[in-house]
C-alpha positions in Angstrom: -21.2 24.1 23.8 -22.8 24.6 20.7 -19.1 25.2 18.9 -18.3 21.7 20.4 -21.2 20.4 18.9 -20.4 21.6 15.1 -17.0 20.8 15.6 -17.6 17.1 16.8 -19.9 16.5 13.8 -17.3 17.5 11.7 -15.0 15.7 12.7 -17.1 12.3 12.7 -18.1 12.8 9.4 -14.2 13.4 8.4 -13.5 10.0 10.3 -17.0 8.3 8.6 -15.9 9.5 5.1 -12.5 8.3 5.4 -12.7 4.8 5.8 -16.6 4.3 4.9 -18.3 6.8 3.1 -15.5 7.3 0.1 -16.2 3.7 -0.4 -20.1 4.0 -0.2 -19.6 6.9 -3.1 -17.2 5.1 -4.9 -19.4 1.9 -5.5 -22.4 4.5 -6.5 -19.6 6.1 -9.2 -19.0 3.0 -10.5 -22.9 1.6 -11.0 -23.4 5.3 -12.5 -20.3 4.6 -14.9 -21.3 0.8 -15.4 -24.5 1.8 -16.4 -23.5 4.4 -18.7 -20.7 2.5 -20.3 -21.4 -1.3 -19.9 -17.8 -1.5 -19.3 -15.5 -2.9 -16.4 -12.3 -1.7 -17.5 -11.8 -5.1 -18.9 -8.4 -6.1 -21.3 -8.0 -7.9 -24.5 -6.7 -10.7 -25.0 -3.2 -10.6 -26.9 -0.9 -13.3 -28.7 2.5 -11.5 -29.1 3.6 -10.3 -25.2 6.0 -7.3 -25.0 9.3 -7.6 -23.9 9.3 -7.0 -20.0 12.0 -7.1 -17.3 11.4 -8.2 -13.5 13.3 -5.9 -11.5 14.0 -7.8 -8.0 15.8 -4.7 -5.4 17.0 -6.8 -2.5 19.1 -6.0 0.8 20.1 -9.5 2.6 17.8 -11.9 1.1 20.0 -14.8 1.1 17.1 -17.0 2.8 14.2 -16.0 0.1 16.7 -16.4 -3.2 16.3 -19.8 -4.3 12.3 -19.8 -3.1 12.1 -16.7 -5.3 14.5 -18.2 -8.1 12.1 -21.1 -8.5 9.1 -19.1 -8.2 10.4 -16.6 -11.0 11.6 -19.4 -13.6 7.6 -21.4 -12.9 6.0 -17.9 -14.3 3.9 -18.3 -17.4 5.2 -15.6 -19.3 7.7 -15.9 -23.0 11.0 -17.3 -21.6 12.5 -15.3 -24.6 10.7 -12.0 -23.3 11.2 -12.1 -19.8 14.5 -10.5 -18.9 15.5 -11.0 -14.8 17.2 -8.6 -12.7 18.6 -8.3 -9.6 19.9 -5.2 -7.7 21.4 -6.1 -4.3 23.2 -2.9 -3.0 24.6 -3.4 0.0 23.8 -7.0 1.1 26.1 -8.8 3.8 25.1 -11.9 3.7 25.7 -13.7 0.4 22.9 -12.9 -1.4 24.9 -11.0 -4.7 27.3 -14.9 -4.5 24.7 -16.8 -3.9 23.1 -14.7 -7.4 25.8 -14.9 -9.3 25.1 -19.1 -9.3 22.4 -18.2 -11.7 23.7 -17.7 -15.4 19.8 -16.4 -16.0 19.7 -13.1 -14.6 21.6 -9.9 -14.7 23.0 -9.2 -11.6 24.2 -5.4 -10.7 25.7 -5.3 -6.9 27.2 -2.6 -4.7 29.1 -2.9 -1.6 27.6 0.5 -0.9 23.9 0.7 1.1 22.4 3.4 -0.1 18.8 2.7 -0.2 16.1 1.0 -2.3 15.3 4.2 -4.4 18.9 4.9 -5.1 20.2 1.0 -6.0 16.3 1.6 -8.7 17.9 4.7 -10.0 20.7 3.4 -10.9 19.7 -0.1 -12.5 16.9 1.6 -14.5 19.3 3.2 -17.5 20.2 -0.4 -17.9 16.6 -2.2 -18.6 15.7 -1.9 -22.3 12.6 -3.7 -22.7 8.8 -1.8 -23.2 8.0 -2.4 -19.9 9.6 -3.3 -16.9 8.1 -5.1 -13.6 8.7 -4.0 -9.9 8.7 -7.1 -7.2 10.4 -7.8 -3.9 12.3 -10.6 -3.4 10.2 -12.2 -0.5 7.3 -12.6 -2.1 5.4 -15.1 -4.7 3.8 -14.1 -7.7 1.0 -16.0 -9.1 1.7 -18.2 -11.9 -0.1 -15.9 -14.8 0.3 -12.4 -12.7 2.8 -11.3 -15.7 0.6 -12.0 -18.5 -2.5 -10.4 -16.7 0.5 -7.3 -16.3 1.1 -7.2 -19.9 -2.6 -6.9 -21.3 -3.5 -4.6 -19.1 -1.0 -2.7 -21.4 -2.7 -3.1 -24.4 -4.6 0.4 -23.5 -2.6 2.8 -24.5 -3.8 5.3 -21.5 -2.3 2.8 -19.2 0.6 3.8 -17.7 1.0 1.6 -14.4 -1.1 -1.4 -13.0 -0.7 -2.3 -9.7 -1.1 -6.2 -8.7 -2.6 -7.0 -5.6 -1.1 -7.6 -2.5 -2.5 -11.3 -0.6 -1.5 -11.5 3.0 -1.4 -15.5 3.8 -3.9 -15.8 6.3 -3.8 -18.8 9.4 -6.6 -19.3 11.9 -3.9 -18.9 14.2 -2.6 -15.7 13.0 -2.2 -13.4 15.6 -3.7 -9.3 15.5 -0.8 -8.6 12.6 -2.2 -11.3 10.3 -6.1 -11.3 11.2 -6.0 -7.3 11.2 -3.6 -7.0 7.9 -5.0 -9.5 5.8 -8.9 -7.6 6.5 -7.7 -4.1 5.9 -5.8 -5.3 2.2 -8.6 -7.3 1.5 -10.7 -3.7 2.0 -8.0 -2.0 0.2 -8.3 -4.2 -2.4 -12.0 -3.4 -2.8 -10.7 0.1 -3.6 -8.1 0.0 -5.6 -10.7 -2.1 -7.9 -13.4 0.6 -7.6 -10.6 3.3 -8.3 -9.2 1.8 -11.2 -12.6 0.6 -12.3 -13.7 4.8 -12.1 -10.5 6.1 -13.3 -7.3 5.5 -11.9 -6.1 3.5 -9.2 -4.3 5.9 -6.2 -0.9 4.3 -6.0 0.6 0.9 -6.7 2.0 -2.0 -4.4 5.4 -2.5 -4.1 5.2 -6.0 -4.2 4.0 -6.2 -7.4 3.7 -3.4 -9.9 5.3 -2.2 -13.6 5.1 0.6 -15.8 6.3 1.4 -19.6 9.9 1.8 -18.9 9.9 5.2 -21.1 7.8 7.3 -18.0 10.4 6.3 -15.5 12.1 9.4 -13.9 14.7 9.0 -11.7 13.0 9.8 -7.9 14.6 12.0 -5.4 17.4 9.5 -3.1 15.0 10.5 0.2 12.2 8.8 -1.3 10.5 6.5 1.2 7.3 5.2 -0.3 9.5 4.6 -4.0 6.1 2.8 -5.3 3.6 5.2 -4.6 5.7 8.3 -6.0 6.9 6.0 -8.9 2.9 5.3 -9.8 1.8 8.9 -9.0 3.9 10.7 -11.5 2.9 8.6 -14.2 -0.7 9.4 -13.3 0.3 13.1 -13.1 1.2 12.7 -16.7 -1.8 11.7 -17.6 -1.8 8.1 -17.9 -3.9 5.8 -15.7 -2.7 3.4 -12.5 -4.6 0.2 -13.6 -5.4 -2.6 -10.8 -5.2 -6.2 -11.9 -6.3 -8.5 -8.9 -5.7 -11.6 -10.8 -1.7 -10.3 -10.7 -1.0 -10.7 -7.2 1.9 -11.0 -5.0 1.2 -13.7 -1.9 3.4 -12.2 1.6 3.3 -13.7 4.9 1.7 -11.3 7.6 4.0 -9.2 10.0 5.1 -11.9 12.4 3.3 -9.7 15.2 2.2 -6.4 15.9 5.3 -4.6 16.8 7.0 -5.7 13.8 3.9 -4.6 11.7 4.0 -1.2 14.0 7.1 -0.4 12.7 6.3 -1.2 9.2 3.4 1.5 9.3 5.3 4.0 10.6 7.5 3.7 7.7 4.6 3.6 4.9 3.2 6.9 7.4 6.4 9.0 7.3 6.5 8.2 3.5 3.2 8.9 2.7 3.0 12.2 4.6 6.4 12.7 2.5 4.5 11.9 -0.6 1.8 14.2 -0.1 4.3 17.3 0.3 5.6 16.2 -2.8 2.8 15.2 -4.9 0.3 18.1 -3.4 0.3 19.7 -7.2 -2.7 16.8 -7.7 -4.6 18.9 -5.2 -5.4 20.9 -8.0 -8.5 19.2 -8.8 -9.1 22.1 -11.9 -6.0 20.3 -13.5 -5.9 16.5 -12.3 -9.9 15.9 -11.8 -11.0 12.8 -10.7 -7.6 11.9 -10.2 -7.4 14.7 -7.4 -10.7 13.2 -5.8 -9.4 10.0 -5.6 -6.0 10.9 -4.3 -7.6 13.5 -1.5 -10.0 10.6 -0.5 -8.2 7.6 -0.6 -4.5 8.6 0.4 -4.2 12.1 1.8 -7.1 12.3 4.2 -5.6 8.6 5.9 -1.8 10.1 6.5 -3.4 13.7 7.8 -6.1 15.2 8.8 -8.3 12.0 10.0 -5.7 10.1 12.4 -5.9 13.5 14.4 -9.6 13.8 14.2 -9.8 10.7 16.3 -7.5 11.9 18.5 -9.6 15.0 19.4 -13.1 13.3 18.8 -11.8 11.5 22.6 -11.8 15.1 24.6 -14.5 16.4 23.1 -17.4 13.7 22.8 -15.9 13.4 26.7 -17.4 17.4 27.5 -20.5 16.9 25.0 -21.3 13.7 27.3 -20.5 15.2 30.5 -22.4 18.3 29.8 -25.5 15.5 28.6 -24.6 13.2 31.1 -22.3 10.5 30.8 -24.8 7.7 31.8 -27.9 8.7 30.6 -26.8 7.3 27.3 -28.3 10.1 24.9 -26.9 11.4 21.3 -23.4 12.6 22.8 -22.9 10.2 25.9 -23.2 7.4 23.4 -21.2 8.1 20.7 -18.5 8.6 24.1 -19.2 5.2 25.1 -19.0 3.9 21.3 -15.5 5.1 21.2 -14.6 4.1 24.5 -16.0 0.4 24.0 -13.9 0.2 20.6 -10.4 1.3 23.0 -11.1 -1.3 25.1 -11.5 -3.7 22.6 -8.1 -2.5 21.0 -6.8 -2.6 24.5 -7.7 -6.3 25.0 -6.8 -7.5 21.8 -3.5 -6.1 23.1 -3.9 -7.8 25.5 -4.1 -11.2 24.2 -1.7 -11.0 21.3 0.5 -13.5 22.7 -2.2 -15.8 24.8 -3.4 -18.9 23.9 -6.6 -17.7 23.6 -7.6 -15.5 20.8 -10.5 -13.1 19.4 -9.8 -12.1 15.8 -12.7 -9.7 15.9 -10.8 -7.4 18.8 -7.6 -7.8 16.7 -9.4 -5.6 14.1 -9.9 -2.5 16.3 -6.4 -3.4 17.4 -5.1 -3.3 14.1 -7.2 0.1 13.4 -5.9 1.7 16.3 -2.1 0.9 15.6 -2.4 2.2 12.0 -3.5 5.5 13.4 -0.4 5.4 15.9 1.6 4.9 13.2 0.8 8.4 11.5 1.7 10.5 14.5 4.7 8.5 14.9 5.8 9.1 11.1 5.0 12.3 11.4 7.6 12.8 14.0 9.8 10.9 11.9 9.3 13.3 9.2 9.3 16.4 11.0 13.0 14.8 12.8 14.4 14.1 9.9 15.3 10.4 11.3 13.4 8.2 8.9 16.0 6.2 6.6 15.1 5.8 3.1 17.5 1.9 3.8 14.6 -0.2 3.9 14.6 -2.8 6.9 12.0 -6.0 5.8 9.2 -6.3 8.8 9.7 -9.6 10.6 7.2 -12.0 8.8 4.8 -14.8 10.1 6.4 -18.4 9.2 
């Protein structure tokens, strides 16, 4: 029983320092370095923009083209320093004619589906400018987000910045929306404490760029193309940079099932990532770099997922041993658990009812992201994830 007892305690405080506790000592870091430096990571202001290319990778986006179109040609940036370009391997439905209207952009099509990473590869000899601009072709960028992009450049160090992603948010969102939008507004928290301390621990796909020099072509398996993209730029010593005033605006999952099988694609790829990236474990070399990566990405796609999973047996024995309703230490922290199931359970429950609880779509939400890992893993481990991305269904 005792053995029980250390091992549930560790695996709390696994499960605590995950998704609390890295944040709690990442906002003391920060006062430490704020107080020591008077700085907040902030950019100059500049007058003469680089020359930067948005690179749009779509797969039958014939619907979001002309919303996209309109959004990209509104963008305060140097009309004569924004280059546009559009990759649409393998798209059936008119999206590469429906482009080629457009005498504005630089089109490169394949009949060929072949993946994101691959059709990226392949465009990327052709894009010339200093720096070049990642972005998906259902989403909005905010009006400056390029120009907030390009200063962040003015440090030399920089290497990547990340925009943030904004999840559109309706009182009548169901779990998908209420439980996305709160854990990216979290997320956002820490990307801004992680760049703010060092380095930000991956970038967004919907809105990041790089100096077009420091991109190396990425293995054609790659699933999470953005987070190995940003890594290996960090790896060479360069910082990942978060600019929240660059943002990307997305419509949540249209419900849980289609956001379900979104996370089981960012899980396969991150557990992916981690095999390949697990050189940054080597905190002697990388530093804080290695902190933040352990901390913020690989503990989430690992170890902590199945700490949960095991926490259920064994606070279950620690309580029965106690007893289960005499609500001490162990019997407690059973019931805690058990309570935040049901909640998950009932917010379920009540996805598609009139009647809705945002606050039990949050343990909902919690509880599918951890589904998600085991079920990428056995994606991973099955060799049957598909680097051809397939757009979650999103909220109207």
């Amino acid at each position: 029983m005792e053995f029980l007892k250390l091992l549930f305690w560790i695996l709390l405080i696994i499960v605590f320092y995950t998704y609390i506790g890295y944040g709690i000592i990442l906002y003391v870091l920060v006062r430490i370095k704020r107080a020591f430096t008077n700085s907040r990571n902030d950019v100059v202001e500049i007058t003469d923009y680089p020359e930067l290319t948005l690179l749009i990778p779509a797969f039958n986006e014939r619907d979001y083209v002309e919303k996209k179109m309109r959004n990209t040609m509104n963008l305060d940036y140097p009309k004569e320093k924004l280059k546009i370009v559009w990759v649409t391997d393998g798209s059936t439905d008119g999206t590469n004619k429906l482009l080629e209207s457009y005498d504005n952009i630089k089109l490169f099509h394949n009949d060929e589906r072949k993946g994101k990473i691959n059709a990226m590869n392949r465009v990327m000899p052709f894009v010339k400018s200093e720096l070049v601009v990642f972005t998906d072709a259902n989403t909005e960028l905010g009006k400056d987000s390029l120009k907030h992009i390009a200063r962040c450049f003015s440090d030399p160090k920089v290497g990547c910045v990340s925009g943030e992603k904004r999840i559109v948010n309706h009182s009548s969102d169901a779990a998908a929306g209420a439980g996305e939008g709160l854990y990216w507004r979290y997320e956002s928290t820490l990307k801004k404490w992680d760049a703010e301390l060092y380095s930000a621990v991956g970038a967004a796909g919907e809105l990041f760029a790089i100096r077009t020099e420091l991109y190396n072509e990425v293995e054609q398996d790659t699933i999470l193309d953005d987070f190995i993209i940003s890594l290996r730029v960090a790896q060479r010593g360069y910082t990942i940079q978060y600019n929240p005033d660059a943002y990307a605006i997305e419509a949540a999952s249209e419900n849980v099932s289609e956001e379900l099988k979104r996370k089981i694609r960012i899980s396969a790829g991150g557990i992916q990532s981690v095999l390949r990236l697990r050189s940054l474990f080597n905190i002697f070399k990388y530093g804080i770099l290695s902190f933040q990566f352990i901390s913020h990405r690989v503990l989430r796609w690992t170890l902590t997922p199945l700490c949960l999973l095991l926490l259920i047996p064994i606070s279950a024995t620690l309580a029965i041993n106690e007893g289960v309703l005499e609500l001490g230490l162990y019997s407690s922290m059973f019931w805690i658990q058990m309570i935040m199931y049901l909640a998950a359970l009932t917010g379920w429950l009540l996805e598609h009812k009139s009647t809705r609880i945002k606050m039990l779509f949050v343990p909902y939400y919690f509880f599918i992201m951890n589904l998600s890992v085991f079920l990428g893993f056995m994606r991973i481990i099955n060799n049957n994830q598909s680097v051809n991305w397939e757009r979650a269904k999103r909220a109207s």
